[in-house]
VOGU-3710 file (C-alpha; in Angstrom, 3 decimals, decimal comma):
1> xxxxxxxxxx> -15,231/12,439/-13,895  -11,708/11,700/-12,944  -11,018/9,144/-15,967  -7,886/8,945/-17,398  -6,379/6,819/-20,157  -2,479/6,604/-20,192  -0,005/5,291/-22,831  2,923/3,933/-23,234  3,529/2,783/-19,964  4,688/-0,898/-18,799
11> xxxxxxxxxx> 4,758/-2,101/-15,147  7,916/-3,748/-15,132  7,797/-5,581/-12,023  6,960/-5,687/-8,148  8,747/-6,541/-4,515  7,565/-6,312/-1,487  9,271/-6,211/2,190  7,885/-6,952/5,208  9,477/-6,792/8,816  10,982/-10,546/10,259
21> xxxxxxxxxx> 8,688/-10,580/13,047  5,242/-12,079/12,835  2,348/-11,386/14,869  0,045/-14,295/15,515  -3,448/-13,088/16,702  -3,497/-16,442/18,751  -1,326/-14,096/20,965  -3,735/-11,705/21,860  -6,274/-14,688/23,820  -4,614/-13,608/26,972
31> xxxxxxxxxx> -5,760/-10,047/26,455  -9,060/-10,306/24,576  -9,959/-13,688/25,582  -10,366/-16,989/23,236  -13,889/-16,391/22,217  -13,087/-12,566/20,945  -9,654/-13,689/19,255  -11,360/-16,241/17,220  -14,470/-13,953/16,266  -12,063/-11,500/15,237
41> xxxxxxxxxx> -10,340/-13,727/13,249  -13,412/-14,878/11,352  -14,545/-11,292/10,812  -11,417/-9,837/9,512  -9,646/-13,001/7,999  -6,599/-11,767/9,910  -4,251/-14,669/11,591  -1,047/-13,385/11,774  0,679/-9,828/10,275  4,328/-8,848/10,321
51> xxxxxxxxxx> 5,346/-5,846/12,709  8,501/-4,943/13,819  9,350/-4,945/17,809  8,915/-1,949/19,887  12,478/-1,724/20,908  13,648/-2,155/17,119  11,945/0,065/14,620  11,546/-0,268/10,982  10,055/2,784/9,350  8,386/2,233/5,842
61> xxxxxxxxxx> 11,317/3,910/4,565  13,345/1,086/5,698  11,079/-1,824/4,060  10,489/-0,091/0,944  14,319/0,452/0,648  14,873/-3,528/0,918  12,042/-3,823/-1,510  13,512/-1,516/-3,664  17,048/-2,880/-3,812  15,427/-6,387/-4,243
71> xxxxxxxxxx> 13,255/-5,363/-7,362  16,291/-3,325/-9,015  18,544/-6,412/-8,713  16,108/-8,777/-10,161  15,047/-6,852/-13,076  19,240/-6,211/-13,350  18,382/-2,128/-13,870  21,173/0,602/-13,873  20,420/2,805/-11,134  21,466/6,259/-12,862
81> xxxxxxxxxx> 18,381/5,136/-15,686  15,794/5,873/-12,768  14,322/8,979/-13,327  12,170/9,698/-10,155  11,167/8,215/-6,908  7,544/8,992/-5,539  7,252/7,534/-2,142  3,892/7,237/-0,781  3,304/6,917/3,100  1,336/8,044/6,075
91> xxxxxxxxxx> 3,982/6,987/8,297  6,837/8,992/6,598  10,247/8,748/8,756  10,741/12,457/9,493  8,054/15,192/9,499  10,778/16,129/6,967  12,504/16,112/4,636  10,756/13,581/2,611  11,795/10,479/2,857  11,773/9,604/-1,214
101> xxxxxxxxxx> 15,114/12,378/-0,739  16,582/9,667/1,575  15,738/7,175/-0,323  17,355/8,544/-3,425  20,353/8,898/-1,498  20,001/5,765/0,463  19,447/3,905/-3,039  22,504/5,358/-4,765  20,067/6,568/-7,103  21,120/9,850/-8,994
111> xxxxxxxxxx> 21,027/13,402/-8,267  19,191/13,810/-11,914  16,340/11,883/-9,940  13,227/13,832/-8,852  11,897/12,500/-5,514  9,071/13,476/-3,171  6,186/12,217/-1,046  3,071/11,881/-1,260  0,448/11,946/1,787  -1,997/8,985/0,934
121> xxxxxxxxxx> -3,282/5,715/2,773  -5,411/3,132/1,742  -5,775/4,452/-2,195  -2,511/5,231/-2,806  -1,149/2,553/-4,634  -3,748/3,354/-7,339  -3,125/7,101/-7,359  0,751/6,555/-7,380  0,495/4,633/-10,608  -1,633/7,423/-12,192
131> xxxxxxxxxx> 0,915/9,801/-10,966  4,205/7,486/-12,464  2,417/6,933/-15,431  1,389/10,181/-16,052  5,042/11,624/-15,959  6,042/8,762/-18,261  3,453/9,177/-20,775  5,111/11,622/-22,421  8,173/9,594/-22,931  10,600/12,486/-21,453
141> xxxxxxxxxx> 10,887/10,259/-18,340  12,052/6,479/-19,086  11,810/5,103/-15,672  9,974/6,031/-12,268  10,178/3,858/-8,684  6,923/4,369/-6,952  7,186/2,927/-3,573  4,460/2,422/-1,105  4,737/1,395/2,889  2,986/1,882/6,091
151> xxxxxxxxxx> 4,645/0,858/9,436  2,840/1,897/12,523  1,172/-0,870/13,728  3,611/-1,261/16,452  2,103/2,000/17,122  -1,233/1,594/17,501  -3,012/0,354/20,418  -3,265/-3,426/21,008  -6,683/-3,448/19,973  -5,791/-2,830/16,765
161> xxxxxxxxxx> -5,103/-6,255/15,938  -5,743/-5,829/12,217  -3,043/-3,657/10,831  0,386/-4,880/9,320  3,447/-3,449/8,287  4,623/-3,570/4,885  6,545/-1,555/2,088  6,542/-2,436/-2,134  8,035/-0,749/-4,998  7,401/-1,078/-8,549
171> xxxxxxxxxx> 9,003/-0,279/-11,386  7,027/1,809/-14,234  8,770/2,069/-17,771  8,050/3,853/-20,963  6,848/1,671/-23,421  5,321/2,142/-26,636  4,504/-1,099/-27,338  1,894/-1,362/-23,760  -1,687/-1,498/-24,253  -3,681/1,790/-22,066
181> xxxxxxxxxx> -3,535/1,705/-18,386  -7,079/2,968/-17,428  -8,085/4,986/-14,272  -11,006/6,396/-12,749  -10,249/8,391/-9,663  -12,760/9,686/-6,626  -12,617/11,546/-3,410  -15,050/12,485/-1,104  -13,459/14,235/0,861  -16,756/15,731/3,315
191> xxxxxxxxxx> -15,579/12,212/5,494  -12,147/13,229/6,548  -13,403/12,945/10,118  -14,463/9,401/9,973  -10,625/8,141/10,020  -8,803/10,635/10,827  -5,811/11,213/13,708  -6,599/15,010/14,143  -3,688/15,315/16,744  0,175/16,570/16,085
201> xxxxxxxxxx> -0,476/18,940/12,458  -0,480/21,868/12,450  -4,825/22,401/12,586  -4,253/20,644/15,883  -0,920/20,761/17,489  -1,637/19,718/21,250  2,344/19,124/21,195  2,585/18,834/24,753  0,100/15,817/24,926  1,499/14,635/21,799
211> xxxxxxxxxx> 5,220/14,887/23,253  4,160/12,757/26,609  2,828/9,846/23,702  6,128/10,069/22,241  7,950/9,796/25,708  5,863/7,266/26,732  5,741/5,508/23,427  2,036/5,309/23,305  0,219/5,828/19,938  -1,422/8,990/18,991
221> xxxxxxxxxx> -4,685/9,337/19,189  -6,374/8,077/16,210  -10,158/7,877/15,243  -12,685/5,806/13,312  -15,688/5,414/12,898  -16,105/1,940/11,535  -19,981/2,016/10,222  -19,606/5,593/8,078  -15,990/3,549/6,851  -17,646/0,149/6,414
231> xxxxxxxxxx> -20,530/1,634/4,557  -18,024/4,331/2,337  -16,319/0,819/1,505  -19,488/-1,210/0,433  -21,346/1,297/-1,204  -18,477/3,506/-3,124  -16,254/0,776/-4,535  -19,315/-1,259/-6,320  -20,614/1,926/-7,694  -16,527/3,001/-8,637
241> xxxxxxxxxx> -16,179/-0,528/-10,545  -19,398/-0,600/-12,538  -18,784/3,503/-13,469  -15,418/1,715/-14,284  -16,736/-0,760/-16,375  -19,024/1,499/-18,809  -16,353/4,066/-19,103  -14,071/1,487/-19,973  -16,156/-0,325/-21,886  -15,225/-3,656/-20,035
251> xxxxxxxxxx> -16,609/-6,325/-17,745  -15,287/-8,388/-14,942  -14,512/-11,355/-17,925  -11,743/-8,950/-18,828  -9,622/-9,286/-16,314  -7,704/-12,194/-15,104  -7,762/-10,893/-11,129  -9,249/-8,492/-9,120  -6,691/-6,727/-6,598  -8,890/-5,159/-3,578
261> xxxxxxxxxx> -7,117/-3,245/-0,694  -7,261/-5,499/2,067  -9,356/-3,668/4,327  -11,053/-6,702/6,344  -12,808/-9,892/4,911  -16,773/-9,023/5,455  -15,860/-5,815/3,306  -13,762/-7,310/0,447  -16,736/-10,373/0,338  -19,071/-7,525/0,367
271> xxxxxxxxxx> -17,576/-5,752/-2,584  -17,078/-9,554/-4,213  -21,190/-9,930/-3,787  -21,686/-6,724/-5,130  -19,631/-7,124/-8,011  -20,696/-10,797/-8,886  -17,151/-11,408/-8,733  -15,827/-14,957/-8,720  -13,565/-15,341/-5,574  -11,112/-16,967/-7,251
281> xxxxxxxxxx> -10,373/-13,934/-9,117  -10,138/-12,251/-5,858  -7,093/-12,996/-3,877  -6,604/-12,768/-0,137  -3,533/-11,525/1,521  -4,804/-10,080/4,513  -4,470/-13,831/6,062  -0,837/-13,444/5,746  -0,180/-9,688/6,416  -3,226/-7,861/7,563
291> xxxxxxxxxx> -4,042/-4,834/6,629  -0,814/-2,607/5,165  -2,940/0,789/3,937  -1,035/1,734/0,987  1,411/-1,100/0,739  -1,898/-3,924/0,698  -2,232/-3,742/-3,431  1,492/-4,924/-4,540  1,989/-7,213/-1,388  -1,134/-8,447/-3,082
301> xxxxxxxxxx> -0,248/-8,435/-6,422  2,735/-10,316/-5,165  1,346/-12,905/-2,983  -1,019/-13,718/-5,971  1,360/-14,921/-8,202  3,861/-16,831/-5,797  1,799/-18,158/-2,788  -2,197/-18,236/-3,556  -1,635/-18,691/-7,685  1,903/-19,576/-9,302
311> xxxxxxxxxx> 0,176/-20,827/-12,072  -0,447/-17,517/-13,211  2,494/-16,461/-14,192  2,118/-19,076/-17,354  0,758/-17,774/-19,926  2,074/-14,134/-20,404  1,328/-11,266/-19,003  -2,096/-10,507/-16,951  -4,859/-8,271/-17,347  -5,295/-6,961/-13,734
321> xxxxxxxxxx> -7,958/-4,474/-12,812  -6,527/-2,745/-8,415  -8,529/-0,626/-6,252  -7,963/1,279/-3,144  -9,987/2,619/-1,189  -10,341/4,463/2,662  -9,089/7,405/4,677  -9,881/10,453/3,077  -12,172/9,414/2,456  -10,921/8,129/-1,267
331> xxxxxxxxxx> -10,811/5,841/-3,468  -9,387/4,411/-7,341  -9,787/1,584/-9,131  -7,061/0,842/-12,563  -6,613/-1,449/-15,412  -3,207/-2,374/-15,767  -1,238/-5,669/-17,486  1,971/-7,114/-15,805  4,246/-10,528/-16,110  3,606/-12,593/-13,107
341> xxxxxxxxxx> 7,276/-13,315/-13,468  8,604/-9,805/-12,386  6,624/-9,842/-9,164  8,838/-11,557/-6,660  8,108/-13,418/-3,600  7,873/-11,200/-0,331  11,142/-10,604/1,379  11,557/-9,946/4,882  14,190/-7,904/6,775  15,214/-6,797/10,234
351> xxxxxxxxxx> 17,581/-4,354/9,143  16,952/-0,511/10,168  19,158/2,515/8,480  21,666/4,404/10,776  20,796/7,726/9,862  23,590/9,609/12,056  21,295/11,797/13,238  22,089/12,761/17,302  19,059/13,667/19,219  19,337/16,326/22,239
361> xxx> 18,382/16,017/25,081  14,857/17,610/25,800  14,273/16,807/29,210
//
């Protein structure tokens, strides 16, 4: 069993960043027609998400660098204290280097900083703050930015109507004084093929079909299959939370609010049902935002405590139990506390880095 207990450890606070531009799914009646736009909207609880234009691209390096210099100023920390930078992303802006290296550089961070990425979606909020924690645990590492984003919507085809773009990042400190962060981890990994884009790796080049995409900026082509995914969902997350609980030895009255990856609304009430959990202990963002993969968690967190609940950030810091879940297939739920105080209102931004690179010509 992938259960973990970490000390020591204090999330310090949270910011979010999503692109200027909002999508309202009001504007797809011309395509899909009234009666599927509102049945979609009922389904999913999607009514508008933020994505940046086609002719003006934000990567997730770009929000979660907003976020990022947002969340340093307001917690007022000294950039040369951060220790690493873990950027997680399936939409990373370069096959490489990493973007976390840009990011350090792009941050003004310092070159005492480790930084890489790390290749998750839907869970990787949850296993990012396993991984931060972990390094800080021992108390060699004071500070570490973990910084989450997705932004390919824009990318995907107009069907897609669910998906937003978003980036976060959170600081994690070492802190002797912090109660355990708890984590139970899972993958099952024999559904890889049930969301999957299998085309432009290595295992599946295809580069010339891949190339014309690029050229003709049409998205790659990207698979799901939405019953295997819906059931993985409904099925694995109840059975994660309750494994969660008697490991743990803790129920849902522990915890002040339960942070699901917005996937869509019939799955996150289906997991609620499940559960028995109360739904207002269960906050939805996906109204706002859609769904933003690995970035879904903190814009939740974040959302929670300055749009759907201020109130909670009376009162001290909150016992707060986040799960992700999906491609992978995997999924991990965590126990952590946090000061409703340090997560900040969503920002937005329009601004994309000039990275002086020159493309050639490949015509």
């Amino acid at each position: 069993m992938a259960l973990d207990r970490l000390k020591h450890v204090r999330v310090s606070g949270i910011a979010c960043c999503v692109p200027q531009n909002i999508v309202d799914i009001n504007e797809f009646e011309k395509e899909k027609g009234t009666k599927a736009t509102e049945s979609f909207k009922k389904t999913t609880g999607v009514f508008q998400k933020h994505c940046c234009h086609k002719d003006h691209i934000i990567t997730a390096g770009d929000l979660c660098y907003h976020a990022a210099e947002k969340l340093i100023e307001e917690l007022s920390v000294d950039k040369d204290s951060i220790d690493a930078v873990i950027f997680i992303t399936q939409s990373a802006d370069y096959p490489y280097p990493a973007t976390a290296c840009v990011l350090q550089y792009r941050l003004g961070l310092s070159q005492e900083c480790l930084a890489y990425d790390i290749n998750l979606g839907c869970s990787g909020y949850v296993y990012g703050l396993h991984v931060a924690a972990a390094y800080l645990q021992s108390g060699h590492l004071k500070r570490v930015l973990l910084l989450t984003g997705e932004a390919n919507a824009h990318r995907q085809p107009v069907s897609a109507m669910l998906f937003g773009e978003a980036g976060s990042a959170t600081l994690l400190e070492y802190d002797e004084s912090q109660p355990e962060m708890n984590f139970l981890l899972r993958t099952k990994g024999s559904g890889f093929r049930e969301l999957i884009i299998p085309y432009g790796g290595m295992r599946h080049p295809d580069y010339l079909f891949f190339a014309e995409l690029v050229k003709d900026n049409k998205p790659p082509r990207n698979f799901m299959d939405g019953a295997e995914v819906f059931n993985f969902s409904t099925r694995e997350v109840p059975k994660l939370f309750k494994d969660f609980f008697v490991a743990c030895d803790c129920t849902e009255e522990d915890f002040d609010a339960f942070v699901l990856h917005q996937a869509n609304l019939i799955i996150l009430k289906q997991i609620m049902k499940k559960l028995k959990l109360p739904k207002e202990k269960c906050p939805i963002s996906l109204d706002c935002y859609g769904n933003t993969s690995s970035a879904s968690v903190p814009l939740g967190i974040c959302d929670y405590f300055n749009r759907i609940n201020p109130e909670a950030k009376e009162g001290g810091p909150k016992h707060i139990a986040v799960c992700g879940y999906g491609v992978g297939l995997s999924l991990g739920v965590a126990s952590l506390h946090i000061d409703g105080n340090c997560c900040f209102p969503v920002i937005t931004t329009n601004e994309a880095f000039e990275d002086g690179v020159e493309l050639c010509d490949r015509s």
